[in-house]
C-alpha positions as CSV (number, residue, x, y, z in Angstrom):
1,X,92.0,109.6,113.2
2,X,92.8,112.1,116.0
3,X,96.3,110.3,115.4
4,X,96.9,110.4,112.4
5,X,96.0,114.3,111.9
6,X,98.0,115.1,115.3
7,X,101.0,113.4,113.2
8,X,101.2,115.7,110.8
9,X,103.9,117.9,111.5
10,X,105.7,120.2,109.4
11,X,108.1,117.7,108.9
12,X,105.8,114.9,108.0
13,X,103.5,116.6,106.3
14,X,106.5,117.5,103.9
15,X,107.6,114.2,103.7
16,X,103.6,112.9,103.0
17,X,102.6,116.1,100.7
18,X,103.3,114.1,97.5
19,X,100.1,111.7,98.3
20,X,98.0,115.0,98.0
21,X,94.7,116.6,99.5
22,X,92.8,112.6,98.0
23,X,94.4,110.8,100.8
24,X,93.4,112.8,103.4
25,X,89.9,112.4,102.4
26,X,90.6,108.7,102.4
27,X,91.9,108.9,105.6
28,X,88.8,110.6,107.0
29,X,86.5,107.8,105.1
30,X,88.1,105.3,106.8
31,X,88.2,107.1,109.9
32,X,84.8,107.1,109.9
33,X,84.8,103.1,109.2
34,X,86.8,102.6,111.9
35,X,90.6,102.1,110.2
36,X,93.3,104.5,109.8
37,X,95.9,104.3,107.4
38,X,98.4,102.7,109.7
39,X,95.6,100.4,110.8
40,X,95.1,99.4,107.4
41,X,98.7,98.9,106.5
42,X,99.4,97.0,110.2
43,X,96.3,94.7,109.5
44,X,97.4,93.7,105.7
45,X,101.0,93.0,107.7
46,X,98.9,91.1,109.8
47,X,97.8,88.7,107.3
48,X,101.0,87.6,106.1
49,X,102.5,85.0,105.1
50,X,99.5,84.9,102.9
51,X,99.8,81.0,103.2
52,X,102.7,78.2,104.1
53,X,105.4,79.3,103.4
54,X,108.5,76.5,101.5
55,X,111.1,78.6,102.5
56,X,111.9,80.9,105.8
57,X,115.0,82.9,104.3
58,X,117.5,83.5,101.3
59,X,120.7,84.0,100.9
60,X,121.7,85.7,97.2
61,X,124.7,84.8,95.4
62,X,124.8,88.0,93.6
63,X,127.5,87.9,90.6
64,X,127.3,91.2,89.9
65,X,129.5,92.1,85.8
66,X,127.0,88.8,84.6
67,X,129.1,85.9,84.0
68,X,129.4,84.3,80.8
69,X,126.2,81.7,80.6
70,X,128.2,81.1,77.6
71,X,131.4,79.6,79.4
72,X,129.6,78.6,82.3
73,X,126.1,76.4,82.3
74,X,124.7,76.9,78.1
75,X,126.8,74.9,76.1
76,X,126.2,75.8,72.5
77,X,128.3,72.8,69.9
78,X,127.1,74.9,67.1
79,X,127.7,78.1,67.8
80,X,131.7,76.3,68.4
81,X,130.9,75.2,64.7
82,X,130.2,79.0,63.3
83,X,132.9,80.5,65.5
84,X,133.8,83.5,63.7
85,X,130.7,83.4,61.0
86,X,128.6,86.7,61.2
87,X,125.7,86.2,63.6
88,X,122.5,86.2,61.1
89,X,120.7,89.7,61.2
90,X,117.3,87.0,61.5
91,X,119.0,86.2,64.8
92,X,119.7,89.2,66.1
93,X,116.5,90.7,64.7
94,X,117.4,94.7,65.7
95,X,118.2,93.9,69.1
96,X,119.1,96.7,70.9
97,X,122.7,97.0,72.0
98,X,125.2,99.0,74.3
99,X,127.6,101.7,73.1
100,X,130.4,99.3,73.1
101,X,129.6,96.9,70.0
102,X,126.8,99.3,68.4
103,X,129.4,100.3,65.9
104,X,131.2,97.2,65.7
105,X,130.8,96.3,61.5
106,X,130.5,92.4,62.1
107,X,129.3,90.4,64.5
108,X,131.5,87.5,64.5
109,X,129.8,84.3,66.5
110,X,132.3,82.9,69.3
111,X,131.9,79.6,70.4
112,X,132.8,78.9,74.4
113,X,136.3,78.3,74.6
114,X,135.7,75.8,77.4
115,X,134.5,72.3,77.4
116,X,131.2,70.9,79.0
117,X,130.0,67.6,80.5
118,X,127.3,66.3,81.6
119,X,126.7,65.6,85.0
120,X,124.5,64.0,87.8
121,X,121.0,62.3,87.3
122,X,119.6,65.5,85.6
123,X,122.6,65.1,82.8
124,X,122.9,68.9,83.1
125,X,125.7,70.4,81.4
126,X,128.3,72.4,82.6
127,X,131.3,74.1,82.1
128,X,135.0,72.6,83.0
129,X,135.7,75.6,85.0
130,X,132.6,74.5,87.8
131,X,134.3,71.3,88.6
132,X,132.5,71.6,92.8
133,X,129.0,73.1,91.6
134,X,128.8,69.6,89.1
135,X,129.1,67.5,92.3
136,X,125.9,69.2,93.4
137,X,124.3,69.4,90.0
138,X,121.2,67.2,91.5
139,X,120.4,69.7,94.2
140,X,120.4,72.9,91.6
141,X,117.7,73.8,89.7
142,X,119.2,75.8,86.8
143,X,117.0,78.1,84.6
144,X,118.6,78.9,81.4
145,X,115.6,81.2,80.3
146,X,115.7,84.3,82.2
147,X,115.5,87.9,80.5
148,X,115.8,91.3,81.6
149,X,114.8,94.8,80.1
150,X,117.9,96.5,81.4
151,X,121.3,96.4,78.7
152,X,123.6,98.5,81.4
153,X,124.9,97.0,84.8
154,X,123.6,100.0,87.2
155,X,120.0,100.1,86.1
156,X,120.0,96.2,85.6
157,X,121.4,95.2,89.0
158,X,119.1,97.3,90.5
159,X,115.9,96.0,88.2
160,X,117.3,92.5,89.8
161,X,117.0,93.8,93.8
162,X,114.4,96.2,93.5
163,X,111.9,95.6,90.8
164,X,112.5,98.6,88.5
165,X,115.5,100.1,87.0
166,X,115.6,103.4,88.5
167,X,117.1,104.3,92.0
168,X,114.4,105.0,94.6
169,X,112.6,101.4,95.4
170,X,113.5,98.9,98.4
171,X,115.4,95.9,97.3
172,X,113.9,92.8,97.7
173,X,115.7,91.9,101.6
174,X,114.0,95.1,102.6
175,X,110.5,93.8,101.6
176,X,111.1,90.8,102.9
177,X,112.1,91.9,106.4
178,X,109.1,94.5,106.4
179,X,106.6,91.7,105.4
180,X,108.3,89.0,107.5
181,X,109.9,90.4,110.3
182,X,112.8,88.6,111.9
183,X,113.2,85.1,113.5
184,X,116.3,86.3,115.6
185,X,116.2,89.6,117.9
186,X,119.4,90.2,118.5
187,X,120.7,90.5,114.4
188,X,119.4,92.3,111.5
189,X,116.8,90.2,109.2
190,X,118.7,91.5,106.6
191,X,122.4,91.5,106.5
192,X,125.1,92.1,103.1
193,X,128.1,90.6,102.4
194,X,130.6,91.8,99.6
195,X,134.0,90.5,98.1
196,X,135.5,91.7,94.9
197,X,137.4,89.0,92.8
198,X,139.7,89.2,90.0
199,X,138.0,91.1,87.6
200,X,136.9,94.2,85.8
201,X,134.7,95.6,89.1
202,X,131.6,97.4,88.7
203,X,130.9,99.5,91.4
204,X,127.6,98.5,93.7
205,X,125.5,101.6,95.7
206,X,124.4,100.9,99.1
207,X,121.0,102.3,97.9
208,X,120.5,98.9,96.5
209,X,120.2,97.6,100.0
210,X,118.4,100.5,101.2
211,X,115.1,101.1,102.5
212,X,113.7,103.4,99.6
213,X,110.4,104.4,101.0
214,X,110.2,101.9,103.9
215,X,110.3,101.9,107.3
216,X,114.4,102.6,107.6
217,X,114.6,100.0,110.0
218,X,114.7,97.2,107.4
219,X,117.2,98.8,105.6
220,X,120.3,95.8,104.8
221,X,122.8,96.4,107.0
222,X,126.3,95.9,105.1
223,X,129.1,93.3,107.3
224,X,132.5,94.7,105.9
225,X,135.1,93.1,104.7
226,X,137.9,92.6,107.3
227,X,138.1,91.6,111.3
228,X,135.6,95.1,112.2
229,X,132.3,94.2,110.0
230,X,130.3,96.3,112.0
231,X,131.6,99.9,112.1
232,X,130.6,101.7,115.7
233,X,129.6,98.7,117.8
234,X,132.3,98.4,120.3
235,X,132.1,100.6,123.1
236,X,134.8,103.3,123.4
237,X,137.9,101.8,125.6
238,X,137.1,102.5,129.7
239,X,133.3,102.2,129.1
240,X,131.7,99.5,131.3
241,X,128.8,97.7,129.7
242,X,126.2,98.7,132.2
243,X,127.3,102.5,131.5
244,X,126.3,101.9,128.4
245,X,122.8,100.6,129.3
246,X,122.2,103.6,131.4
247,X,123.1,105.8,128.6
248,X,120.9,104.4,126.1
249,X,118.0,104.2,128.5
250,X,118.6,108.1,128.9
251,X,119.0,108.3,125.2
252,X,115.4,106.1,124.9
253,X,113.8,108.7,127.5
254,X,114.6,112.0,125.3
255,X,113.3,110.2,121.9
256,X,110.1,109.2,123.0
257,X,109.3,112.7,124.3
258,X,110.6,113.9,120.7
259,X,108.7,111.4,119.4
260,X,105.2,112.4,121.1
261,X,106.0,115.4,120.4
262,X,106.2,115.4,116.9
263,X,105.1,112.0,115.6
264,X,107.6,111.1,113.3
265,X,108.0,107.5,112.8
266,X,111.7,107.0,112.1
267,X,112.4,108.4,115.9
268,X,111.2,105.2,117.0
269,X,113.2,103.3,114.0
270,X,116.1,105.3,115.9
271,X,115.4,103.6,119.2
272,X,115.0,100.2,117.6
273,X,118.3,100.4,116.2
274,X,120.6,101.5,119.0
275,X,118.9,98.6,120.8
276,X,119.7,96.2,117.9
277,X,123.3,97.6,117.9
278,X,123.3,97.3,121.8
279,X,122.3,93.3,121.4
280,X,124.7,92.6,118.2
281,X,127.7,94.0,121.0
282,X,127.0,90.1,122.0
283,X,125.9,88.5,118.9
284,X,127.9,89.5,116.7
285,X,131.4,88.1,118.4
286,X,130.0,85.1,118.7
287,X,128.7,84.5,115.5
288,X,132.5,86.0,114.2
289,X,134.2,83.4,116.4
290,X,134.9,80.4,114.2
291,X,136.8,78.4,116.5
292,X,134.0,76.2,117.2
293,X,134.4,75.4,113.1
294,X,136.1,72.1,112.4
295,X,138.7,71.7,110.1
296,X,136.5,69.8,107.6
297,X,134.4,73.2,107.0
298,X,137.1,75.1,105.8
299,X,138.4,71.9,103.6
300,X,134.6,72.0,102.2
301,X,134.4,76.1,101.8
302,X,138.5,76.2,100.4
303,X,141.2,78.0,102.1
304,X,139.8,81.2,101.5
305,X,136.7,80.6,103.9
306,X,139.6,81.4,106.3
307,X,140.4,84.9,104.9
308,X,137.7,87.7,105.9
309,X,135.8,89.7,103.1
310,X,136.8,86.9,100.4
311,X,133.6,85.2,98.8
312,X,134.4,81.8,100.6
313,X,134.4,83.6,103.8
314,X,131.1,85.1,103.0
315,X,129.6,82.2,101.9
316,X,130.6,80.4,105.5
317,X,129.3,83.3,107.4
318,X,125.6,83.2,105.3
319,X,125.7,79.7,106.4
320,X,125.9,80.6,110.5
321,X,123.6,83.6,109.7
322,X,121.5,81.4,108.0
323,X,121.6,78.9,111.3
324,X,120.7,82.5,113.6
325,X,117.8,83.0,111.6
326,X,118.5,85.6,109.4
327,X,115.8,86.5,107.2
328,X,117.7,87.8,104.0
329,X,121.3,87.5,103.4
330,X,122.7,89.3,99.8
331,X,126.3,88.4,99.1
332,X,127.8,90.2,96.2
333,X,131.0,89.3,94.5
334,X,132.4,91.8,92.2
335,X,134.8,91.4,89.0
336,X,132.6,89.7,86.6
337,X,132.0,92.6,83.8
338,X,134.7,90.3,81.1
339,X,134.4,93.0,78.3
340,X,138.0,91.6,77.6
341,X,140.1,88.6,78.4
342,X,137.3,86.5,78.5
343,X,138.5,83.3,79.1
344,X,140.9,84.4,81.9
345,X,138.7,86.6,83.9
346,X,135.8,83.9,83.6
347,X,138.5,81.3,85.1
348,X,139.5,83.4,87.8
349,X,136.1,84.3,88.8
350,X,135.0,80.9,88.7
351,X,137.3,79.5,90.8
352,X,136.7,82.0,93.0
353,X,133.1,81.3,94.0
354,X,132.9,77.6,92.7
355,X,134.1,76.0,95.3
356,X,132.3,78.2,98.2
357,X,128.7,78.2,96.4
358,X,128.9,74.0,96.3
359,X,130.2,73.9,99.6
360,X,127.2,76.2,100.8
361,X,124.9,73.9,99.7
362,X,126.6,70.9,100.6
363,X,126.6,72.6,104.4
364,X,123.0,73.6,104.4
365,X,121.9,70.3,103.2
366,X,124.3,68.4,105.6
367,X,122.3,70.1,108.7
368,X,119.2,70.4,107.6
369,X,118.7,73.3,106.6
370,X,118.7,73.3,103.1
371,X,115.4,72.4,102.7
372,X,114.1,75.7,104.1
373,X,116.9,78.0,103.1
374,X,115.9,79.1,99.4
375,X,119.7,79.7,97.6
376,X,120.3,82.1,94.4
377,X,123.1,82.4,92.2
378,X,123.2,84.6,89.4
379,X,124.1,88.1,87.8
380,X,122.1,91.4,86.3
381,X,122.3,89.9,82.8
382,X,123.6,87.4,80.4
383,X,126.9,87.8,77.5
384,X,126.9,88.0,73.5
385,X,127.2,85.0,71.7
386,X,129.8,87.2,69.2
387,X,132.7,88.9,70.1
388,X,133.4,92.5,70.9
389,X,135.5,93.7,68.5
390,X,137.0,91.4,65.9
391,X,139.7,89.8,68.1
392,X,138.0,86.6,68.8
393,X,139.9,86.4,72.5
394,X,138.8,89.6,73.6
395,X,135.3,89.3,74.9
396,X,131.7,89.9,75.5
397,X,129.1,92.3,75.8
398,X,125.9,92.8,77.6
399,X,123.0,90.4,76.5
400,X,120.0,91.0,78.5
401,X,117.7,88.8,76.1
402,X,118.9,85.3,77.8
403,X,120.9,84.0,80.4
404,X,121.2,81.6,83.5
405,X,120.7,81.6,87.4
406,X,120.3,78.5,89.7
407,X,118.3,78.2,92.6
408,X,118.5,75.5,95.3
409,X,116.5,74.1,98.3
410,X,114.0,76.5,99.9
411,X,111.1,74.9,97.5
412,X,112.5,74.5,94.4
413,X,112.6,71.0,92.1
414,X,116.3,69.6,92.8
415,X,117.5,68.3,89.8
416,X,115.9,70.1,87.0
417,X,117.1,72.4,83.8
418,X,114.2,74.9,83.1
419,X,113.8,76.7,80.1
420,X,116.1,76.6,76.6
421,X,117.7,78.7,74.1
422,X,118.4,78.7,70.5
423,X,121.3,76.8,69.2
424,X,123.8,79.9,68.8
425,X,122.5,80.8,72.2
426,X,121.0,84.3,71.3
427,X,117.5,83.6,71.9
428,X,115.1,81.9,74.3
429,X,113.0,78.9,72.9
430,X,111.4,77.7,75.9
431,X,109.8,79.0,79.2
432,X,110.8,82.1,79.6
433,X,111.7,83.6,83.1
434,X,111.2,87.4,83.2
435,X,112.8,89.5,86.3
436,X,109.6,90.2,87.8
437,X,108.8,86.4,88.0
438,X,112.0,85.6,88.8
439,X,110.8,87.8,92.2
440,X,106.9,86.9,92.1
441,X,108.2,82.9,92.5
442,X,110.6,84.2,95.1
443,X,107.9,85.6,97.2
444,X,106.0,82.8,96.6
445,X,108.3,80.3,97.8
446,X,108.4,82.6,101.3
447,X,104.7,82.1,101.2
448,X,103.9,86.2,100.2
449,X,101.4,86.1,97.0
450,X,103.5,89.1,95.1
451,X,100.4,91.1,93.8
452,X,98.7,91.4,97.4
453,X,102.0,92.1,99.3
454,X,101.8,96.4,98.6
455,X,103.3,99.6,100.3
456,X,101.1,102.7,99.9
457,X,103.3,106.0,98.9
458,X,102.8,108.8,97.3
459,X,99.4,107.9,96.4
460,X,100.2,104.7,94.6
461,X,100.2,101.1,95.8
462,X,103.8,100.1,95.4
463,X,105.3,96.1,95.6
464,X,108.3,94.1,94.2
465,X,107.0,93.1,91.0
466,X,105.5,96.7,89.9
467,X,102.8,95.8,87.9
468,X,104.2,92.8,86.2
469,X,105.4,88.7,87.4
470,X,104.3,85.2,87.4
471,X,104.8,82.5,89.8
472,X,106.9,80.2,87.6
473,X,105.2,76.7,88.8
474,X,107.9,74.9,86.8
475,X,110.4,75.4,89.4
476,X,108.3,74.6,92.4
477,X,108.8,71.2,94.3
């Protein structure tokens, strides 16, 4: 307790006054039982993973615009039937919708303007325009119930990564790396990866890989596109390596006096980090140094595995980050927000990620790693089954009521569609898959039981799936 109170600074005490005058009664209870705050927090860390865990790390397709479940995994034969009826005010039921289609007069119904097969064991249906992900329909487990609350991309991408749909909580990689820590030392245990594609972009904030109100030092740390991922980490020309050990050493020295001196915890998150820079000055060439790829990878993953900052070149690198133990790895790909030109955007989109996202489970399975490497693919929310505006070829808008992600390895029945929608493909029918369980089975499947894994600010026990989430045994192997 001596601690704690000699911690509080100026500068931490502003940063802490929100908790209030409660907390530091609590901190003197507990004092007095023999646990501090930090103790308390360290222990529950302690305890985790709360049991075995299927999974030991993710990587997150992330589609961010929400493709088209419509022209991609829900084939609907009778809403093709009614294409350009009204959709039935009993269907639509007062739904709430976005500016853009609010006004619109009619809704007229618009069938997928793609065809579907059936493919693999499962006889899951899927669009023509995901030729590679129907070779590895078997692996995928596709859940064509999920729902979110949020009807605009911002606050509904970041409901997806961080649990609610205002700025200001850690994503999901961040808890996971706080909880779980990191299997490899010398790279972050959570790493992003972005590409843009064809398409009408919506732009992404770093805040959504941020740390919010965590320890900074499991913030995401973002590889860009290009042959220089990691601004900074090359030493100036003329330095000599060991110069630069001597300087950081220095650099060490002078923050932990600052840091006895005043107490604040994100001095030692400084250290940690120029030493994690100072080890990815080594890691990071090697694991940017393909040569050791054969030519059969890049066949598998498509030419453009062999072009940096495309989604195919992405999707190779989460597979050797993935081999290096990386705990989290979030890979968005931009362009998907088809508002207009449906059929073409979807098309280019598609073949932009089709190929890599199969090949990326193809690779994991092929070496093993599959099995304990939980794979996502999905966006923020689903499409309309009616047009916006009257021109039947112009597009969709935002449908947050249902829509369709896969999940593969890491845990999760191979093989298996979960959940259904109506026949016009407006409402769910069966199993529905909220957001927050969406993250409580994710969690799960990295052995954390969502409700007991909590951060402690501001006077409120804080987690991933706020107050809300179910594990979704469905989906579980």
């Amino acid at each position: 307790m001596e601690e704690y109170l000699l911690n509080m600074n100026r500068r931490t005490f502003l940063h802490r006054s929100a908790v209030g005058i409660g907390s530091l009664a609590l901190g003197s209870l507990l004092a007095r039982c023999g646990t501090t705050p930090n103790e308390q927090a360290e222990n529950a860390l302690s305890m985790l993973p709360h049991f075995a865990p299927k999974a030991k790390r993710v990587i997150y397709l992330f589609q961010s615009g929400a493709p088209s479940q419509l022209e991609l995994f829900d084939w609907k034969p009778k809403l093709r039937e009614m294409n350009g009826s009204d959709l039935p005010e009993s269907i639509r039921n007062g739904q709430r919708l976005t500016g853009m289609t609010a006004n619109q007069k009619r809704f007229p119904l618009a069938g997928a303007q793609v065809d579907f097969q059936q493919h693999g064991q499962s006889g899951a249906w899927l669009s023509n325009l995901l030729p590679e992900t129907a070779k590895v329909v078997d692996d995928l487990c596709i859940i064509k119930s999920m729902y979110t609350e949020a009807i605009n991309h911002d606050p509904a991408v970041t409901f997806f990564q961080t649990g609610n749909q205002q700025p200001g909580r850690p994503g999901m990689g961040t808890w996971l790396s706080y909880g779980l820590g990191s299997e490899n030392a010398n790279l972050p245990s959570y790493i992003v990866l972005l590409s843009r594609g064809k398409g009408n972009i919506q732009p992404l904030a770093s805040r959504l890989w941020g740390s919010a109100f965590l320890p900074s030092v499991h913030q995401g740390v973002q590889f860009r596109m290009g042959t220089d991922p990691v601004l900074y980490l090359k030493d100036p020309e003329g330095m000599a390596p060991q110069s630069r050990r001597n300087m950081l050493d220095q650099l060490a020295a002078l923050n932990q006096l600052q840091a006895k001196e005043f107490g604040d915890p994100e001095i030692q998150t400084r250290i940690a980090q120029y030493e994690m820079a100072y080890r990815m000055q080594t890691s990071v060439p090697d694991l940017l140094d393909l040569s050791s790829e054969p030519d059969d990878t890049f066949r598998l993953y498509g030419a453009d595995a062999m072009i940096p900052g495309t989604f195919a070149a992405n999707c190779l690198m989460a597979r050797r980050l993935s081999e290096r133990g990386v705990r989290f790895m979030q890979l968005y790909h931009m362009g998907w927000d088809a508002h207009y030109d449906l059929l073409g955007m979807t098309s280019r989109l598609a073949k932009d990620v089709d190929q890599a996202s199969a090949a990326l489970v193809t690779d994991l399975k092929q070496r093993g790693l599959l099995d304990e490497t939980l794979v996502i693919w999905g966006g923020e929310f689903g499409r309309t089954n009616y047009s916006q505006g009257l021109d039947m070829s112009f597009g969709r808008d935002h449908h947050p009521r249902c829509f369709t992600i896969w999940m593969a390895g890491g845990g999760v029945k191979p093989g298996i569609v979960y959940g259904e929608t109506d026949e016009l493909g407006y409402n769910i029918t069966e199993n529905p898959v909220h957001v927050h369980d969406f993250q409580a089975t994710l969690l799960h499947l990295m052995g954390i039981d969502h409700e007991r894994f909590t951060f402690t600010y501001q006077g409120r026990r804080f987690r991933l799936t706020d107050v809300a989430g179910q594990v979704v045994n469905g989906v579980l192997a």
